[in-house]
C-alpha angles and dihedrals in degrees: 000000000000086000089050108049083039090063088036102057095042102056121109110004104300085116103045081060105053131100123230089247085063104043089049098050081048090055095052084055096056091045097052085052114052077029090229122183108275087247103054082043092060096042077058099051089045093053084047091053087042091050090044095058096041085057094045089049089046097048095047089047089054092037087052091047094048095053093044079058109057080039090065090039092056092042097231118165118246130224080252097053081047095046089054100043078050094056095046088053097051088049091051092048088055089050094048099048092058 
């Protein structure tokens, strides 16, 4: 049952959502009803709050790359493509002040 409600909770990106507060008030359901051991409740709770994290960190990594990617589509130029016109401006106002 533990297994089950584990995969099923952590499809898609509920997980990812939710706060710890409410993990861990979701946890202490679960506990109270399989009326687990307090410790193995809390190992629960703990590999809820890990799993959690790792989701967050995954989905703002896909959600990053995705983004990067329409901005190149659309050709849009990055802080990184002004910082260097910037760069090459400064450098042909030097030479051209000598």
């Amino acid at each position: 049952m533990k297994e089950f409600l584990e995969k099923t909770f952590l499809t898609g990106i509920g997980i990812a959502l939710m706060t710890k507060d409410k993990i861990e008030e979701l946890g202490k359901k679960v506990q109270a009803e399989l009326k687990m051991p307090e410790a193995e409740g809390r190992k629960f709770m703990n590999e809820m709050l890990k799993k959690s994290e790792e989701t967050k960190k995954n989905l703002e990594k896909k959600i990053e790359e995705s983004v990067k990617k329409y901005l190149e589509k659309l050709d849009v130029a990055t802080k990184k493509d002004l910082q260097e016109m910037k760069e090459r401006l400064d450098k042909l106002e030097k030479e051209s002040d000598l």
